[in-house]
C-alpha positions as CSV (number, residue, x, y, z in Angstrom):
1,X,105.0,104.8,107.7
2,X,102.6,102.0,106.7
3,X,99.0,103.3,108.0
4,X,97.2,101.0,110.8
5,X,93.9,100.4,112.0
6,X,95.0,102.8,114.9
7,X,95.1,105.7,112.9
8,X,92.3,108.2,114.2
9,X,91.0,111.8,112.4
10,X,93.8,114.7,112.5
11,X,91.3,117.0,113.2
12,X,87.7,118.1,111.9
13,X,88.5,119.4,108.1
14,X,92.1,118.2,108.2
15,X,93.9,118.2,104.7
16,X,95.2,114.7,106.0
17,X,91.5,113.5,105.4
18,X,89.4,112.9,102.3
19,X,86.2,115.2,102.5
20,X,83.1,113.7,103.8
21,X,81.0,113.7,100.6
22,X,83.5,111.7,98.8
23,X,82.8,109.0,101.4
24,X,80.0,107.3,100.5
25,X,81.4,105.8,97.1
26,X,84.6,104.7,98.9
27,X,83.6,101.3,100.6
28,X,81.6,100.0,97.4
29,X,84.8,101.1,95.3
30,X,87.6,99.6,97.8
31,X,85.8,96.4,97.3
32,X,85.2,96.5,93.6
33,X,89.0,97.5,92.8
34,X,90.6,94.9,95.1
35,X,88.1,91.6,93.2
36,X,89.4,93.9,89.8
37,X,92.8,93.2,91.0
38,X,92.3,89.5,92.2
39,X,93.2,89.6,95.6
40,X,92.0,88.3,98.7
41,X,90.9,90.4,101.2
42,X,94.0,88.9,103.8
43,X,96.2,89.4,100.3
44,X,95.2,93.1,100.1
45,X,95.4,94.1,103.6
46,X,98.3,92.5,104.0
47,X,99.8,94.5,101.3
48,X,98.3,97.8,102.1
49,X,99.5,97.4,106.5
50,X,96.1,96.8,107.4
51,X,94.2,94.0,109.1
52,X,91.9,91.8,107.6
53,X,89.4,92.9,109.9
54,X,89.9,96.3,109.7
55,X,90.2,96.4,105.5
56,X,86.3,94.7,105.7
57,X,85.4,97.5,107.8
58,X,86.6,99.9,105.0
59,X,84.9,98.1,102.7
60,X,81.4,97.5,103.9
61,X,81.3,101.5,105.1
62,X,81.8,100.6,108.6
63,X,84.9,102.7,109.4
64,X,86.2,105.5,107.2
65,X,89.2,105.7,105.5
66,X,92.3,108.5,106.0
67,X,94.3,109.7,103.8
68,X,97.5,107.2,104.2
69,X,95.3,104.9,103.9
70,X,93.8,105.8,100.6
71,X,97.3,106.3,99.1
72,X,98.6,102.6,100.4
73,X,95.3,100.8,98.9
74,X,95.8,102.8,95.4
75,X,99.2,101.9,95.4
76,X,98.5,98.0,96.3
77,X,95.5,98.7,93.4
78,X,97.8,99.9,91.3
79,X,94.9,103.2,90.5
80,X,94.4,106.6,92.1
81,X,93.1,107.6,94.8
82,X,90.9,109.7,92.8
83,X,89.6,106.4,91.4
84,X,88.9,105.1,94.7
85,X,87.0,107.6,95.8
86,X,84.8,107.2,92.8
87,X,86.0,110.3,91.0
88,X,85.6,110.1,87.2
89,X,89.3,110.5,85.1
90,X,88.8,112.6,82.7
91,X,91.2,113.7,79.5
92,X,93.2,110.7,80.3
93,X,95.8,110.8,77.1
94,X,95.9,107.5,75.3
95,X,99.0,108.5,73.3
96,X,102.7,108.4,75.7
97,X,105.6,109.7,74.1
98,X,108.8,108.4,74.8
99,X,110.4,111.6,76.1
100,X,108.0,111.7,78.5
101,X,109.1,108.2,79.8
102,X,110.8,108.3,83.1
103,X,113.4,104.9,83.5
104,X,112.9,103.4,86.9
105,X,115.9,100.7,88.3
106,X,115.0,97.7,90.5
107,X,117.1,94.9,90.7
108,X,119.2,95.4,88.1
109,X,116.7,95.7,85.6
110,X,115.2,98.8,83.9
111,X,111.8,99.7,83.5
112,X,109.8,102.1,81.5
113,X,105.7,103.0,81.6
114,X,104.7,102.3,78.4
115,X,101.0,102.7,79.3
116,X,98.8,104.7,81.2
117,X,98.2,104.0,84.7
118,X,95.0,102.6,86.1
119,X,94.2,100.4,82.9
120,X,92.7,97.1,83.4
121,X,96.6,96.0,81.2
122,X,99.9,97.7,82.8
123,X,102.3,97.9,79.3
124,X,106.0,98.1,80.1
125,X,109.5,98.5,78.2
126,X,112.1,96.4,80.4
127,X,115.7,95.9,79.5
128,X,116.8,92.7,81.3
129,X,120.8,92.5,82.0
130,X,122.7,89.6,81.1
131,X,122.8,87.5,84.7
132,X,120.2,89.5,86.6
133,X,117.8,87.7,88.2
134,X,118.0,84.7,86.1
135,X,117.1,82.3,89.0
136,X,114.2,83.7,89.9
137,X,111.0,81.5,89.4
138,X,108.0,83.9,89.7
139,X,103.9,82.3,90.3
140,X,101.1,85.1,90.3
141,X,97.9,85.4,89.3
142,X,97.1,86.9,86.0
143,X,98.2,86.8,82.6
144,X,101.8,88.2,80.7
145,X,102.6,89.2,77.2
146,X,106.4,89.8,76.1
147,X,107.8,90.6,73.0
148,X,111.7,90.8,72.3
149,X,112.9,94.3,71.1
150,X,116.9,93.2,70.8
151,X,118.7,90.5,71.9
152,X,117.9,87.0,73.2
153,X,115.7,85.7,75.9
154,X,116.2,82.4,77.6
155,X,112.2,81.7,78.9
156,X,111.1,78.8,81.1
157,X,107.8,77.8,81.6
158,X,107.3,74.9,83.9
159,X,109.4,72.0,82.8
160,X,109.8,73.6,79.1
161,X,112.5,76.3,78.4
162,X,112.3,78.4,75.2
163,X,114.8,80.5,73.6
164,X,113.2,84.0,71.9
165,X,115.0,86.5,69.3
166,X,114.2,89.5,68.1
167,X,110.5,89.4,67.1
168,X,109.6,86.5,69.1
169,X,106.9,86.9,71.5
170,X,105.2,84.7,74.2
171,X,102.1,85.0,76.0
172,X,101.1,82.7,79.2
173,X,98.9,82.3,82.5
174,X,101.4,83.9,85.3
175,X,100.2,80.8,87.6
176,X,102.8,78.9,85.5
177,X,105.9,78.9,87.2
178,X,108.0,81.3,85.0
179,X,111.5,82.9,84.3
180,X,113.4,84.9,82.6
181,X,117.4,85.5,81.3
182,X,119.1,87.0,78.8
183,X,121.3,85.0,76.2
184,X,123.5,87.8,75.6
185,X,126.3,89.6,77.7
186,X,124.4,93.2,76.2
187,X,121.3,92.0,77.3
188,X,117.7,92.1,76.2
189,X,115.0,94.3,75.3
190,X,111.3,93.6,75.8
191,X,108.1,94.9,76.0
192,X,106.0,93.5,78.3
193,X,102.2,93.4,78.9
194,X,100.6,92.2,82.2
195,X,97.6,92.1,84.1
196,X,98.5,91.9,87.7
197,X,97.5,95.4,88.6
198,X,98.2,94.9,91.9
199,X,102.1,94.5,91.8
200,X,104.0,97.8,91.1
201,X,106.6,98.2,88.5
202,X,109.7,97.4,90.0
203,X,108.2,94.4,92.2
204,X,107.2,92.6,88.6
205,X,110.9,91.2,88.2
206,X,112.0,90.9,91.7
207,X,111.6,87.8,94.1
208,X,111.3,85.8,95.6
209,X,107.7,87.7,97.0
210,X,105.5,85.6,99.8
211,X,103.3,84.6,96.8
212,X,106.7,83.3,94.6
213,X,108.8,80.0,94.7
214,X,111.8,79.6,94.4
């Protein structure tokens, strides 16, 4: 269930609610992470089920947050909610192994964490079917960074379309309108770098979203 502003306390020390110390660093932080990620306030409230309104009362310490809450802005955020209540991360491992990455499916495509989460860069390993999602023009903010692994990539960027092997990388301003297809019947393998924190994995490669065209 997506939270709303007309959610009310459980309860006085209810587990559904952060404690009341952690409060104060919460509106200062809400606001800092969502300019981080480059969204409007409408943009981020939208996202998160909230109203404008009631995401600026959040944010300027007005109203407190709940839980659900919490966990739908670190998720539109793409952080913790540890990070948003101003909670330091500490031991986070720079190093991911590859049997510790778990494959997550959306749209026909395949993803895999290739970073940590919560970085100012999300870093991913992506196997793009052949015919998947090949008509989908994508416009965001932010910037992207691919490299093929295998196979070949078909890439347009406005009016010009590139073709990429093995080796080949490209790196462009998201606010181009982009997409993507593999050449070959097998596919394509990529890794992929971007910095639109704010999108989760699976909803990088599918569209249209309100913000694509198509």
């Amino acid at each position: 269930m997506s939270p709303s502003e007309t959610e009310r306390p459980s309860g006085a020390g209810s587990p559904a609610e952060p404690s009341p110390g952690a409060l104060p660093a919460v509106a200062p932080q809400l606001r800092a992470l969502r300019r981080q990620a480059s969204l409007t306030l409408e943009a981020a409230a939208r996202a998160a089920g909230l109203s404008p309104a009631h995401l600026s009362r959040l944010e300027t310490g007005q109203r407190q947050p709940s839980l659900p809450m919490l966990l739908a802005l670190a998720r539109v955020y793409g952080t913790t909610v540890a990070e948003l209540l101003g909670e330091t991360v500490a031991g986070r491992d720079a190093v991911i192994r590859a049997a510790d990455m778990e494959p997550t499916a959306a749209g026909g495509w395949t993803y895999w964490q290739a970073g940590a989460p919560g970085r100012g860069m999300q870093a991913l390993r992506v196997h793009v079917p052949y015919g998947s999602q090949g008509d989908v023009v994508r416009v965001h903010p932010g910037e992207e960074w691919l490299h093929v692994l295998r196979g070949r990539l078909w890439l347009r960027l406005g009016d010009s379309t590139q073709r990429l092997a093995a080796g080949d990388s490209a790196h462009f301003d998201s606010l181009t309108p982009h997409r993507i297809a593999a050449e070959d019947h097998d596919g394509v393998d990529l890794l992929f770098v971007h910095t639109l924190l704010q999108s989760p994995t699976a909803a990088l490669c599918l569209g249209p979203t309100p913000g694509d065209v198509s």
